[in-house]
Each structure stands twice: as C-alpha cells, then as structure tokens.
N, C-alpha and C positions, 0 to 999 in steps of 0.2 A: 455503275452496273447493278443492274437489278434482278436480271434472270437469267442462267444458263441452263443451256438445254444441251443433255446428250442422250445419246443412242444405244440399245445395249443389244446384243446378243446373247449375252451372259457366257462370252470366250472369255479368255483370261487376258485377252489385248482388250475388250471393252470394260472388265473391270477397272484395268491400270487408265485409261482416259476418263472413267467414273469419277475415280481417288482423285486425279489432279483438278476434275473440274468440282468435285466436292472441296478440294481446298482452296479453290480461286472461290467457289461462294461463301464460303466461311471468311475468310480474308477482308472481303467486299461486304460482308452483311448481305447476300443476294441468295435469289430462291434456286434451289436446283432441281431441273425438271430432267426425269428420265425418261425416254419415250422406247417403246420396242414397239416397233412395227411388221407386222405380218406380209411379208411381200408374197409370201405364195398365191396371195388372196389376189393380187395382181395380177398375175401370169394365167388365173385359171381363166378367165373371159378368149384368152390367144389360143390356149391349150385344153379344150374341156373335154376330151378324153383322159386328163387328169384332173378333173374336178375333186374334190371333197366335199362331202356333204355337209350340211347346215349343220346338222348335230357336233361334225367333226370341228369345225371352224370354234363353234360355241364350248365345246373340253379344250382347246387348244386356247381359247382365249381366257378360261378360268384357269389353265395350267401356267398359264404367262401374269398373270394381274397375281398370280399366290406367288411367282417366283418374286417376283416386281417388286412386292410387299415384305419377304422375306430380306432382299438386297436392301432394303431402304432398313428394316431392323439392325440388319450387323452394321450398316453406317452408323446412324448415326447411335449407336451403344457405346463408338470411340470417343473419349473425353473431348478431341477439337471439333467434334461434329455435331458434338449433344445439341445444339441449341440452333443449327442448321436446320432452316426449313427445305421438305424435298418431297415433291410433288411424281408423279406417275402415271404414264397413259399407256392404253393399249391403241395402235391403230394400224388398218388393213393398208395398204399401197405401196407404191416404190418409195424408196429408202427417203432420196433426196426430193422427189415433190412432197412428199410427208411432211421431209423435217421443215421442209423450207413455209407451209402453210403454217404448221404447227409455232415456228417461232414468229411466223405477223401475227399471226391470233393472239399469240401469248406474249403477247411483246417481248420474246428475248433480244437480250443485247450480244450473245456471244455462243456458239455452235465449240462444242468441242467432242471431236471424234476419233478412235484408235482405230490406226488405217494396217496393213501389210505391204503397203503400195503397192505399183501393177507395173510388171515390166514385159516386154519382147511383143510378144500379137495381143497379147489380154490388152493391155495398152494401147496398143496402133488402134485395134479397131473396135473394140469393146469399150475400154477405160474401166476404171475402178469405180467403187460408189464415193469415196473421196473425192473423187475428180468432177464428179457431176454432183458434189453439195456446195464443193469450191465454186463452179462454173454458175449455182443458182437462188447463194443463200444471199440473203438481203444484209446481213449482218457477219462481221466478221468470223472468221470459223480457226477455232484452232485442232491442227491435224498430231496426233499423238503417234508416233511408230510404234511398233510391237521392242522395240530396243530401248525403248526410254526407261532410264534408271530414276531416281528421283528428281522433282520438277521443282529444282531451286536456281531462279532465275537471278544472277549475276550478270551477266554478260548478252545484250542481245545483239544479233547484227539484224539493219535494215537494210535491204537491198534496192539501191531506189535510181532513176533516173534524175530524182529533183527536179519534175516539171510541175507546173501548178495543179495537175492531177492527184497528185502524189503527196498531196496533205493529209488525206484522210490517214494515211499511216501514220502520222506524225501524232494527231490526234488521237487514234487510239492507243500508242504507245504511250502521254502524257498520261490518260484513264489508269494505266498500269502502273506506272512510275506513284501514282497516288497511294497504292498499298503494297507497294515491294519496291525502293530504290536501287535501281541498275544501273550500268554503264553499256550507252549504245555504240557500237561501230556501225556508221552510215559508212559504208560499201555504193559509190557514186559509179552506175555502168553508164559506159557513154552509150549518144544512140547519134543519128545522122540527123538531128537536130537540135543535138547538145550547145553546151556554151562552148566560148571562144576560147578562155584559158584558165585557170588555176584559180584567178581572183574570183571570175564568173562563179564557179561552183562555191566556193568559201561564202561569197555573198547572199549566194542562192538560200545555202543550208544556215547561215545566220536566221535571215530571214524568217525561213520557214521552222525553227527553233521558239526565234522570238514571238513571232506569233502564236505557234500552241505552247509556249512554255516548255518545251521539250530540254531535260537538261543534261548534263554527263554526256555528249553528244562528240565522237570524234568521229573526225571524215578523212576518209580511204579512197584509193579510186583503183576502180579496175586494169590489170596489166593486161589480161586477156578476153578480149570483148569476141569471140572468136564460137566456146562455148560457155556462154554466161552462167548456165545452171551448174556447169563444173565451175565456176570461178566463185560462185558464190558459196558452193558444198565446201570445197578448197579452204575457203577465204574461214569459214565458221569454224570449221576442224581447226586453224592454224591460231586461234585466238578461243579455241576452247568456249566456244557459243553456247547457249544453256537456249538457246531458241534463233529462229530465221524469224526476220516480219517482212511482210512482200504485199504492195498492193497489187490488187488483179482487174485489170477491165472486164473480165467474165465474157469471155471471147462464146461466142457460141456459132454451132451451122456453118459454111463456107469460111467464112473466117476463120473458127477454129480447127477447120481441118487443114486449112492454107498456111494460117500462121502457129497454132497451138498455146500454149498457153506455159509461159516460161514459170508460174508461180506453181501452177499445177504438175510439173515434171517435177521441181525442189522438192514440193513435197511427200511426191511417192519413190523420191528416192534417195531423199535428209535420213539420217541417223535421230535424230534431236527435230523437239519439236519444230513445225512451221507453223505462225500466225497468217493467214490470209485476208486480207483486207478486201473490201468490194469499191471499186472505185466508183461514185455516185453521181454521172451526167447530168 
C-alpha cells in the first residue's frame, strides 16, 4: 500500500476516519492524501439562481487549503505520525466522481471514509455519498461509522460466497495481514449457484487461502440466507468483529435499482467498520 486517500468535511466523523487512515499509513509506510471537495461548486450549473460569485468560491477555497494545512499540523506534531507523509488538495465537484478521479490520478490503493449511513427514503431514492463511492471507486474503500471507537483490528469477518469472483477479497485481506496479524471469520452465504455440500466449501476456501496466502482463516456458514445483511451484522456482533470485508460487483442503473447492492446496505448500517472490495471483470 502506498497511498490512501480520504475525504474531509472537517465534522468530527471525518476527523475519526482521518486518525484511522492516518494510522493504516503510518503502519504501511504509505502517503496520506486528504482531499475536501467543494460540491456546492457542482450544483451551481442545476441551480444558478444560487450561484456564488468567483470572488466567493476563491475565500472559500483559501478558507479550506488554511483549514487543510492547519489539520495536516496537529497530525502529524503526534509522535506516531511525525514522520508520516500527508499530502492535501482542494477540489470543486461531486463527492464520489471527485474521489474516484482523484485516486486513478494519484494512484491510491485504498479510499477510507466516515459515513452516518442512510436509512428509510434518503436511502431508497437518494442513497448516501458512501453508497455512490462504494458503487465507483476503483479501489478498495474503507467505510468508518460515526460509532467507531478505536480501529484495533483483531478479528475480521469476510462475507463471501467463495465463487471465483471473490478472490479479490482475499487478496486484499493478505495486504492487511502484512502489518496487523488477525483472525478471519469467512462467513460462507449460500447463493442458488453454490456448491453441493460441506466438503465443496472447505475445499473451495482452502483453495483460495492457499493461493493468496490468507492465514488465521475459519469458515462458518450462514443459517439464514433469507436476510444476508442481518445475518452478516448478527454474525459480526456475535464474534465481537473489529471490521466486515465484502466484495462488491458495483451494481449500477437497472440493476441496481432491481437487485441493490448487499455490501452497500452492511455498510450504512454496520456499527464497525466495512472494507469494500470492487470486484474487477
């Protein structure tokens, strides 16, 4: 891992996603890029009966690059952070095509962002800005709740089918295992294409162990495949999880409004953090 990028408002849910993605680049030796984006700057071309003027856009972008520079001071002045490098940009657009350019540009390897998640109509027909970074980042993204106490990973669960899709989680869970040794509960949901019996899956997740190295690795299987994202919230709580990892095909348009997107609900409405994997066709 060489770059992580997050996002800030300067609320106090985006400083707590700041701190843990400042301690996953200190951990890793890796750059950390803050970005705050200006999305009003967005909306004015829809809405230019509220425009702002140029002059206003330009105070507001020196009032954001002094705050920026400010947050990047009190970091790294903590002794684990002194020698972290952390980089800053100002930029005008939507939230999630912002970040999602911002990390091809900058080659980051990992998105981490402090969500409130979105529940009842803001959900059905809106969604969160979480939902639509999950649905467009090229790289894996970790989703930080407003309830996360400290980010000391012990325990993760991976939610997976174990179809050949489903490596990419496996692989970015070994990258992790590299600078923080866990124990994983693979959480096996069946699907109406799953295997035949008990050995199938054992074999499966050998398998796909041995091949990325994946270690500390036990397998569970779901009792109730009825509501998966209750069975996996359930399943985390009951095994005191310090994180969810979930690959996502990044369902978009008629599909996603047909089938929705089982990683994207976990994580607007997990306690504890969700890792979001993008599955890569």
């Amino acid at each position: 891992m060489k770059k992580i990028l997050v996002p800030t408002d300067f609320s106090v849910n985006a400083d707590k996603a700041l701190y843990i993605a400042a301690e996953m680049a200190a951990n890793a030796n890796a750059t950390l890029e803050i970005l705050h984006v200006n999305t009003s700057a967005a909306y004015t071309p829809l809405m230019p009966e509220y425009a702002i003027p140029d002059d206003g856009f330009d105070d507001y972008a020196e009032s954001v690059s002094s705050d920026l520079h400010a947050l990047k001071r009190v970091l790294v002045s903590q002794p684990k952070f002194a020698n972290l490098t952390v980089e800053s940009r100002v930029e005008d657009g939507f939230l999630h095509t912002t970040m999602n350019r911002i990390a091809q540009d900058d080659g980051c390897d990992m998105l981490v962002m402090g969500t409130k998640g979105a529940t009842g109509a803001t959900e059905f027909f809106v969604g969160s800005n979480t939902e639509k970074v999950i649905r467009t980042a090229s790289c894996p993204v970790l989703v930080v709740p407003q309830n996360t106490k400290d980010f000391k990973i012990r325990t993760v669960v991976l939610a997976t089918t174990l179809r050949p899709d489903q490596y990419s989680a496996f692989e970015t869970l070994v990258e992790w295992q590299k600078t923080n040794l866990f124990d994983v509960k693979v959480l096996y949901l069946n699907n109406p294409g799953g295997f035949a019996n008990m050995e199938a899956i054992y074999t499966a997740l050998n398998e796909f162990c041995t091949r990325s190295g994946l270690i500390n690795a036990e397998l569970f299987t779901a009792t109730n495949t009825f509501n998966e994202e209750r069975t996996i919230l359930s399943f985390a709580d009951e095994h005191a999880a310090d994180l969810i990892a979930m690959a996502t095909h990044q369902r978009r348009g008629v599909s996603h409004m047909m089938f929705g997107s089982l990683t994207e609900d976990t994580a607007n409405h997990s306690d504890i953090p969700v890792l979001c994997i993008p599955i890569h066709n």
